[in-house]
C-alpha angles and dihedrals in degrees: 000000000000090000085056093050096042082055097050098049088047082058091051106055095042076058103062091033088071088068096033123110109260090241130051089221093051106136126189123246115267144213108252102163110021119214105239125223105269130197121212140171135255100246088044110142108243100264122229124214086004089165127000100224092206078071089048095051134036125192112210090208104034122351096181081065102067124109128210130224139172103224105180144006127181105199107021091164080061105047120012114212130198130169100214130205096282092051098258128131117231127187145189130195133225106251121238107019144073145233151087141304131194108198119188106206106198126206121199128183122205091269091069087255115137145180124190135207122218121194136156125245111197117197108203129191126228100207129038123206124209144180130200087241090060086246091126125093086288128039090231147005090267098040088054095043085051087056091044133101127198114290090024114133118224105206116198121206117214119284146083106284110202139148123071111329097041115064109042096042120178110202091189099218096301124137115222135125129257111193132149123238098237104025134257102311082067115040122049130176104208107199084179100209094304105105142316118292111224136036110190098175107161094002099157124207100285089065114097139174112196138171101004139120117219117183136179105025114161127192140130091258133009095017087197116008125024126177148170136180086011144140113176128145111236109201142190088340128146126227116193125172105345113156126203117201085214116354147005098026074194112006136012111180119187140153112064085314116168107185135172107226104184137163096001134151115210108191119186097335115157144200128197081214123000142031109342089205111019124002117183118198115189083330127117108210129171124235124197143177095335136139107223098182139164088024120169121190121178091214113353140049115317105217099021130008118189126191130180076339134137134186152082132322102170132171091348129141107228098179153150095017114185094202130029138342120326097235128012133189126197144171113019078321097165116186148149123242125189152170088355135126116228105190154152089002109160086233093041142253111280124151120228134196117015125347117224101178138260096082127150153171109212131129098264085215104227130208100242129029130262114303090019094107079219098132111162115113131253123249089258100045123136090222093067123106086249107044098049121073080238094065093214136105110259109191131052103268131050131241096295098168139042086239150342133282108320114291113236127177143223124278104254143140098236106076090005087175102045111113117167128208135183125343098337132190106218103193109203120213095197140073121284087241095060094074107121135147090269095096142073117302112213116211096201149156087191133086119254116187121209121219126201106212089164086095125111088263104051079192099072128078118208107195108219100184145301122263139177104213122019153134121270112207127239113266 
C-alpha cells in the first residue's frame, strides 16, 4: 500500500511539471509604464510610435525576449492597432464619427509567461451634425451638448426643431457653438410654449450661439435664454414672441454675467415685470448693433432693463414698444449708451446712464410695417451709416429697400391727383420762403427728399434734407 501511494504522487508531480516554469525562480513580465486612457479626436492624423511597448513593459530575466500582442480590441472599425517592427503600437481613427475603444497589450517572455495592459481610447468629434428629424449624429440639441466637449461645433441643419430635448436645454457649462448651416430664416428652435430653451450658467467666453431663431420660449425668468455666472457671445441671432412671467421675455442675465449680445434681432418678446426683451440684473452685458422692437414689459423697461448693471448698448434700434419705456435703468445701474435710437416706445423714449453720444429719436424707417417682422432699414433711414453723425449702422440689419412702407397723402384740393410712393425726390419749383400749410401734408414712414431748383442754374438740384411727414408748399 505505501509502495502504491509513493507511485501515484510521483505521477502527480511529473504531471504538473510538465506546465511548470523550467526554473523555480521564473518570474512573469511586468507593467512598468501603463498606457492611460487617451481621448482624441476624429480627424485626428494616424499616429506613429504612439507608445514603445519595451517602456510599458519590463522582463526581470530578459527584457530583449518579450513578445507583443495585441490581444483585444473592442472596436477595431473605430480605432486600427499594430504593433510594428520596433515594438511600438501605432493607431488610426475612423473620421467623422465618435465613440470608444478597449484595447488588451500583451507581454510574453521566452518561458510562455505573460502580463497584459488594458487601457480606452475615446475618439471624440468635434462637430455634430443634426437635423430637425433626429436623423444627425445626435437625436436632439441636449442630447448633442451631453456628448460635447468644449470647442466642439453643433451644426444645425434647416428645420423647426421641437419636442423634449430641444427646448430646456442645459449646456452645462460647456463652450461650444451652436450655429445653423443657413442662418436664422432657416433654422428655428420652437419651444412652443413649454420652457425656455437655453441655460447658459457658467458658459464662459468660448460658448457661442450664433444664427438661429428661437420663438415661444416660456419661463418665469430668461424665456429664452438664462444665464449666471456667464459670459457667451450670442450672435446674429433672432428672438419672436418669448414671453417671461417676470423678467428677460428673451434673455435675463444675473450673477456677476458679462455677455456679448451682438447683432440680434428681438420681435414681440414680453416680460410681466422687467425687460421684455433683455433684462440685466448685477450683470454688465454688452449690446451691439442690435433692433429690440414691439416690446412689451409689465414694470420695467420694454426693449432693455438694467439693474445694479453696467456696460455697454451701442448702435442698437430699441423701438415701437407696445408696453413701457424702451430702455430703464434702476438701482445705481451705471452704463454707457451710443450711437442708438431710442423711438416711438409706448412709455417714451427716454435715454438712461451715461450718454456717449450719437443718440438719437427718429423713426428707423423700417422696410416693412408694424407686426411684419420685416426689420431692415429703408435707403433713407437715419439709422444708416450715412444718414447718423456716427456714421455707422445702429441696428442689426443693413439698408435692404429703397424706402420704407408706400407713401399715401392726405386727402386735399390742392394737388387732388398726387399719390406718393416709395423714397421719392420732390423737386420745388418755388423759394424756400414760400412753405406754408397750404400744401399737401404727408402722413409717412418713408423718406421724402426736398429739392431746391429757384437757384441761377434750374438745372441744378440743391438737397436740403430728408423728412417723414411734411408740408409741401403751393406751386
Amino acid at each position: 500500500m505505501t509502495g502504491r501511494l509513493l507511485a501515484l504522487v510521483l505521477l502527480v508531480s511529473v504531471a504538473f511539471a510538465g506546465f511548470a516554469p523550467s526554473s523555480a525562480s521564473a518570474v512573469p513580465p511586468a507593467v512598468t509604464n501603463a498606457i492611460p486612457d487617451t481621448t482624441v479626436t476624429a480627424d485626428s492624423p494616424p499616429v506613429s510610435n504612439y507608445r514603445d511597448l519595451n517602456a510599458v513593459f519590463d522582463d526581470a530575466e530578459d527584457g530583449s525576449a518579450l513578445t507583443f500582442t495585441i490581444e483585444s480590441n473592442s472596436n477595431p472599425g473605430l480605432v486600427s492597432a499594430i504593433i510594428d517592427a520596433d515594438s511600438a503600437l501605432d493607431m488610426s481613427f475612423a473620421p467623422d464619427t465618435s465613440g470608444s475603444a478597449t484595447l488588451v497589450i500583451r507581454a510574453t517572455d521566452s518561458e510562455a509567461l505573460f502580463v497584459e495592459d488594458t487601457f480606452v481610447v475615446t475618439v471624440h468629434r468635434t462637430l455634430w451634425r443634426l437635423a430637425a428629424d433626429g436623423s444627425g449624429d445626435a437625436p436632439t440639441i441636449q442630447a448633442a451638448v451631453n456628448l460635447a466637449f468644449d470647442g466642439d461645433t453643433l451644426l444645425l441643419a434647416d428645420g423647426t426643431y421641437t419636442g423634449g430635448g430641444n427646448h430646456g436645454i442645459d449646456l452645462g457649462g460647456r463652450e461650444i457653438l451652436i450655429t445653423s448651416e443657413n442662418g436664422p430664416g432657416a433654422t428655428i428652435i420652437d419651444a412652443e410654449g413649454n420652457d425656455r430653451v437655453f441655460l447658459l450658467d457658467n458658459v464662459g467666453p468660448g460658448g457661442v450661439l450664433s444664427n438661429l431663431t428661437i420663438r415661444n420660449g416660456r419661463k418665469h425668468q430668461g424665456a429664452c435664454l438664462k444665464m449666471s455666472g456667464a459670459s457667451p457671445t450670442i450672435s446674429g441671432m433672432i428672438f419672436v414672441g418669448n414671453a417671461a412671467g417676470k423678467d428677460g421675455g428673451a434673455i435675463w442675465c444675473t450673477g456677476g454675467s458679462s455677455p456679448t449680445i451682438t447683432g440680434c434681432v428681438f420681435i414681440g418678446n414680453s416680460a410681466g415685470e422687467d425687460g421684455g426683451a433683455i433684462c440685466s440684473d448685477s450683470s454688465s452685458p454688452v449690446i451691439e448693433n442690435c433692433t429690440i422692437v414691439e416690446s412689451s414689459a409689465g414694470n420695467g423697461g420694454a426693449g432693455i432693463h438694467m439693474s445694479s448693471s453696467t456696460g455697454l448698448v451701442s448702435n442698437t434700434i430699441i423701438a415701437l414698444s407696445a408696453q413701457g419705456p424702451g430702455l430703464a435703468c434702476v438701482s445705481g445701474s451705471s452704463f454707457t449708451v451710443t450711437c442708438t435710437d431710442i423711438f416711438g416706445n409706448a412709455g417714451g423714449d427716454a435715454l438712461c446712464g451715461t450718454d456717449g453720444g450719437g443718440n438719437i429719436s427718429a423713426d428707423p424707417l423700417f422696410c416693412g410695417p408694424p407686426g411684419s417682422e420685416i426689420v431692415s432699414i429703408a435707403g433713407y433711414s437715419p439709422c444708416g451709416p450715412a444718414h447718423n453723425s456716427c456714421g455707422v449702422l445702429i441696428g442689426a440689419l443693413p439698408v435692404a429697400c429703397a424706402s420704407g412702407p408706400a407713401l399715401t397723402d392726405t386727402p386735399n384740393t390742392l394737388y387732388p391727383d398726387v399719390t406718393f410712393a416709395g423714397e421719392t425726390d420732390l423737386v420745388l419749383h418755388v423759394g424756400l420762403d414760400n412753405f406754408s400749410t397750404m400744401g399737401v401734408m404727408l402722413n409717412t414712414a418713408s423718406a421724402v427728399r426736398f429739392s431746391d431748383t429757384t437757384g441761377s442754374n434750374s438745372e441744378a438740384s440743391e438737397a436740403l434734407g430728408y423728412c417723414c411727414s411734411t408740408t409741401l408748399p403751393k406751386d
